[in-house]
C-alpha positions in Angstrom: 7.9 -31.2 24.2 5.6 -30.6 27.6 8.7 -32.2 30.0 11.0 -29.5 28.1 9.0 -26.5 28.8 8.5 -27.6 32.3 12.1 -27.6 32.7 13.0 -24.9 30.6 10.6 -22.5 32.5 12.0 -23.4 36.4 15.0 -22.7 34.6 14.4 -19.5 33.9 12.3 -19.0 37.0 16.0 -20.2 39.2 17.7 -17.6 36.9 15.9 -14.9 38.1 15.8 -15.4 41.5 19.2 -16.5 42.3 20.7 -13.3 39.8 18.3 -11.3 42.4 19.0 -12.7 45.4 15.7 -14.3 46.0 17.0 -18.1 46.4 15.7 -18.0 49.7 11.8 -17.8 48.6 11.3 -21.5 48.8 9.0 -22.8 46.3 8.2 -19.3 44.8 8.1 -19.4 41.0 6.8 -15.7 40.1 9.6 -13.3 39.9 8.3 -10.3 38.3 6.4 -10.3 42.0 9.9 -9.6 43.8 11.9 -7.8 41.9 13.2 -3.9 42.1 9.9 -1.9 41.1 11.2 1.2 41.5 14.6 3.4 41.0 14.4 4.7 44.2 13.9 1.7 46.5 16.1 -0.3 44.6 19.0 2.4 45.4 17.6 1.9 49.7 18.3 -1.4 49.3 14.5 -2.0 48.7 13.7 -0.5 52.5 11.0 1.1 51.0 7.9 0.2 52.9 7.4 3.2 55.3 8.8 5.8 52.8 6.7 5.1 50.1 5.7 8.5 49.2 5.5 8.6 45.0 3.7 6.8 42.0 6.0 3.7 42.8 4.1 3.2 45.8 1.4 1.2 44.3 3.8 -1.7 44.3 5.6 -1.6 48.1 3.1 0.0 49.9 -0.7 1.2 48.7 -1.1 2.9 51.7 2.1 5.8 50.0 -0.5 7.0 47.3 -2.4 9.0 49.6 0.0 11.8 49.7 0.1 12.5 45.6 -1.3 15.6 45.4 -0.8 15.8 41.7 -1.3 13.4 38.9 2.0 11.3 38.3 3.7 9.2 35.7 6.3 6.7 35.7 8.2 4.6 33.4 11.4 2.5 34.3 13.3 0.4 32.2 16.8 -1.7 33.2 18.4 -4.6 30.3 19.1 -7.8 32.4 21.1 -10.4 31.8 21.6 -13.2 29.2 19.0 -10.3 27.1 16.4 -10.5 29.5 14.5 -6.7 29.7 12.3 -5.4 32.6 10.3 -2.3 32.4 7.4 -0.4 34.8 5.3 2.5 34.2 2.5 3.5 35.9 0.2 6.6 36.3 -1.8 8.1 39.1 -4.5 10.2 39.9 -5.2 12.1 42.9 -9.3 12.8 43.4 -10.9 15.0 46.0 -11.8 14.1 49.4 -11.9 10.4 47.7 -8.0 9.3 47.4 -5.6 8.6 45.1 -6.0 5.7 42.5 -3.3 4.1 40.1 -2.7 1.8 37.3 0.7 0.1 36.5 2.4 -2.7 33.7 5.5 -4.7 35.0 6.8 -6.7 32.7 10.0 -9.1 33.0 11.0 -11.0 29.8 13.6 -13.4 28.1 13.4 -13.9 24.1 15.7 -15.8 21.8 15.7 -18.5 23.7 17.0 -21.5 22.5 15.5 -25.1 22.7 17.5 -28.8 22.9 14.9 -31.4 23.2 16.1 -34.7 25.3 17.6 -36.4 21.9 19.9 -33.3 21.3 17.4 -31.9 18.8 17.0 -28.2 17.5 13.3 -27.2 19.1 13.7 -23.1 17.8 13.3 -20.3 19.2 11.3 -20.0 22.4 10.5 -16.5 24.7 9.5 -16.7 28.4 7.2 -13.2 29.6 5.9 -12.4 33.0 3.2 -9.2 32.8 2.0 -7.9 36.0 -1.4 -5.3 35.7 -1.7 -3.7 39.0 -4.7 -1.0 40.1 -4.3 0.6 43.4 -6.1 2.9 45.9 -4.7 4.8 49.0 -6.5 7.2 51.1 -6.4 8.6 54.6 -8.5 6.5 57.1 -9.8 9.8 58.7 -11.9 9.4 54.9 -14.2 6.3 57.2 -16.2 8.7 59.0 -16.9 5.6 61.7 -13.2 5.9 62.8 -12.8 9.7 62.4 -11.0 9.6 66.0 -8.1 11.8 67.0 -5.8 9.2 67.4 -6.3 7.7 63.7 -6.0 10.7 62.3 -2.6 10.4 60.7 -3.4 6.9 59.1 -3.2 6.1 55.6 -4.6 2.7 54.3 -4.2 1.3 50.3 -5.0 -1.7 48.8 -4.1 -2.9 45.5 -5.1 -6.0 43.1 -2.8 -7.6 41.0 -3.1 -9.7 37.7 -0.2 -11.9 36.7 0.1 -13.0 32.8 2.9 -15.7 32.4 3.8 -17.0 29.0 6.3 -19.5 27.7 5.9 -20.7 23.8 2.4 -21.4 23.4 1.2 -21.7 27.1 -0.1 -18.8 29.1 -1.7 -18.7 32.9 -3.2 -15.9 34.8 -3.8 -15.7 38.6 -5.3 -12.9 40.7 -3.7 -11.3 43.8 -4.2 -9.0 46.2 -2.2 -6.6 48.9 -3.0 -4.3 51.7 -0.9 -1.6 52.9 -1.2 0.9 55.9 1.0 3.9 57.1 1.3 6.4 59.7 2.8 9.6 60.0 2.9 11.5 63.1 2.7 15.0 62.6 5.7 17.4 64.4 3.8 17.8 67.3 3.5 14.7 68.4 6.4 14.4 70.7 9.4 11.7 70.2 6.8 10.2 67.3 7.6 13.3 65.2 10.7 12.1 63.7 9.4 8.7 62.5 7.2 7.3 60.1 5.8 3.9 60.1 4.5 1.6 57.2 2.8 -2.3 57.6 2.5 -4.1 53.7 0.4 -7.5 53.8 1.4 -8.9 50.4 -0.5 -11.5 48.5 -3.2 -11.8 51.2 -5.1 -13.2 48.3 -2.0 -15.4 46.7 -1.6 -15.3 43.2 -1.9 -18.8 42.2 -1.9 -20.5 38.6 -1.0 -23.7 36.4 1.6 -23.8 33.4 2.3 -26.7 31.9 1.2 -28.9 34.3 3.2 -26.8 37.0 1.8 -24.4 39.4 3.2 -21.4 40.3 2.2 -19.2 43.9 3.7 -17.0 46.0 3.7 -17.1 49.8 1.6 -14.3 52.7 4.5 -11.9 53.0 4.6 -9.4 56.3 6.8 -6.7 55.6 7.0 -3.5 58.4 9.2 -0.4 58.1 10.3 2.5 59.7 12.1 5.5 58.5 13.3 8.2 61.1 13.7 11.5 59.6 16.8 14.2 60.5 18.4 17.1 59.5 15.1 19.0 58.3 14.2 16.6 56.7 17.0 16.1 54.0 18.3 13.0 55.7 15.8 9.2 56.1 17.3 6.6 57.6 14.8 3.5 56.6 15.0 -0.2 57.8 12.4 -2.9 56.6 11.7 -6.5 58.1 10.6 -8.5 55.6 8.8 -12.1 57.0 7.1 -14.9 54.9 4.2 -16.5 56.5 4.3 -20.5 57.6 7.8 -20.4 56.4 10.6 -21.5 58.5 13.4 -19.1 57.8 14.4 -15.9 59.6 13.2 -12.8 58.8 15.3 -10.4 55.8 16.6 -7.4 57.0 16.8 -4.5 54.4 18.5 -1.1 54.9 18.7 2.2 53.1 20.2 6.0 53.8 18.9 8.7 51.2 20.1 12.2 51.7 19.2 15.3 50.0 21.8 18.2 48.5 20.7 21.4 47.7 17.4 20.6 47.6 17.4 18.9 43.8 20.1 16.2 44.4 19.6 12.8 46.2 22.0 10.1 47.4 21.2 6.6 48.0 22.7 4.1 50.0 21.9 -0.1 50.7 21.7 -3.2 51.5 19.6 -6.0 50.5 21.1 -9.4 49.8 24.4 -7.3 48.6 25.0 -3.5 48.1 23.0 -1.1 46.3 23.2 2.8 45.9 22.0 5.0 43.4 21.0 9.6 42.6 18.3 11.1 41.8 18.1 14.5 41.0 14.6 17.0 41.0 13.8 19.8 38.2 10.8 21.3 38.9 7.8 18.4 38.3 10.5 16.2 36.7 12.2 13.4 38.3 15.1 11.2 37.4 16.8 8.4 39.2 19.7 6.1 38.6 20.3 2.9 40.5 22.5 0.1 41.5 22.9 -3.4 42.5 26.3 -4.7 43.1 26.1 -9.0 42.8 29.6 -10.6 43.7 28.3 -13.4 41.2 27.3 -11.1 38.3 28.3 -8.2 38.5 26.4 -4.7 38.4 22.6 -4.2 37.3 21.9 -0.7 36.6 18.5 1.1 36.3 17.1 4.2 35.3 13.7 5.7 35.5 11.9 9.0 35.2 8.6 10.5 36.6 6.8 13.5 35.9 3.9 15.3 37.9 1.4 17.5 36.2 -2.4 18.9 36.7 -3.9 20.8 39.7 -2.8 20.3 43.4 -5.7 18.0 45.3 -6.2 18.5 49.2 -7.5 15.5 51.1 
């Protein structure tokens, strides 16, 4: 029964990662790390690290909370293949001359899954679930009063810890990671800078690492830097992110995503990540809705949806 699970659950793990385009993550076993977080950034072809400027950004960049000035919420849910279900939400909270903190729930899962033993035997029913708890904190780095200097004035830093829960049958793990994210955004009078704004993630620089069944799962130091340049007033971003494992010897991913606002309520999304990806949003007053896409030649299309909602008092950093 043990060698079956084993197998069964790399199984699953290879499903995931070659339906997402991660087959190139040597030796990394926890999906529900890597995948799509977020409407929006799945639509920029998950060039997301510089721009990250709503509730999602406690997952791509930390750093992105700092400018919430309201309390948000967040829920996201897209039906996989072969019945597999993934679903985010998350909530934060804007304090006072303090920063922005926020809580989130990822959870990837398969159920119904059915087990052959190595003599052809009927094993049941068995479910494979990935749960990621996430709490994040992002505040300007003017808030040190040891580097209140001119020049640093326009940087944002965010961390966030991670706690990954995987189950298959009657096994569970749990491992403990951490990020760290900074951004910068020059201000309009800051010459060529003005158009641009720049974002650094270090992921898992405290890996998640844990044993199931015998088999341990990790995940690698990932570098990831973006920029976005900004045009038209503002209604067009242009965003490109390098993506780099650590001590790995493959190049570094490219990512690349267009998003340009209509009317001031409608967004379209254009990308590129390991295949094409687009997707709309569209703004009603503190609401938010977003539809995305991922276009596999293998498998077809993945579509997502998500909403947010923004509510309470406006909060000045």
């Amino acid at each position: 029964m043990k060698k079956f699970l084993i197998v069964l659950s790399m199984l699953l793990t290879f499903n995931y990662l070659n339906v997402y385009g991660e087959t190139g993550d040597a030796g990394v076993t926890l999906p529900v790390l890597k995948y799509y977080a977020g409407t929006r950034a799945m639509g920029l072809g998950t060039a997301y690290t510089s721009l990250a400027d709503d509730v999602t950004a406690l997952y791509w960049n930390p750093a992105g909370l700092r400018v919430l000035n309201q309390q948000s919420v967040y829920f996201l849910f897209e039906k996989l293949y072969s019945g597999s279900t993934y679903w985010v939400s998350s909530y934060a909270k804007p304090v006072e001359n303090i920063g922005t903190f926020a809580v989130g729930i990822i959870q990837l899962s398969t159920g119904d899954i059915l087990g052959v033993g190595s003599n052809q035997e009927d094993l049941g029913s068995y479910s494979d679930s990935q749960t990621l708890f996430i709490l994040g904190f992002g505040t300007p780095f003017y808030n040190i009063k040891k580097f209140r200097t001119h020049s640093l004035r326009f940087l944002d830093v965010g961390i966030s810890a991670k706690l990954l829960k995987h189950s298959i049958y009657n096994y569970t793990s749990y491992s403990f990671g951490m990020d760290l994210g900074v951004k910068y955004i020059p201000t309009k009078t800051m010459g060529y800078l003005r158009n641009f704004i720049f974002g650094l993630v270090i992921q898992n620089f405290v890996p998640p690492v844990s044993t199931l069944i015998s088999t341990s799962e990790w995940y690698p130091l990932r570098f990831k830097w973006g920029i976005t340049y900004r045009a038209l007033f503002d209604t067009l971003f242009i965003n490109v992110d390098i993506d780099t494992l650590l001590f790995r010897s493959q190049y570094p991913k490219f990512n690349m995503g267009v998003e340009y606002t209509a009317m001031r309520i409608f967004k379209l999304r254009l990308g590129y990540s390991n295949g094409i990806t687009a997707g709309m949003g569209m703004e009603l007053h503190d609401f938010n809705f977003n539809y995305a896409f991922v276009y596999n030649f293998d498998w077809g299309f993945t579509h997502q949806f998500s909403a947010s909602f923004k509510f309470g008092n406006f909060i000045h950093f």
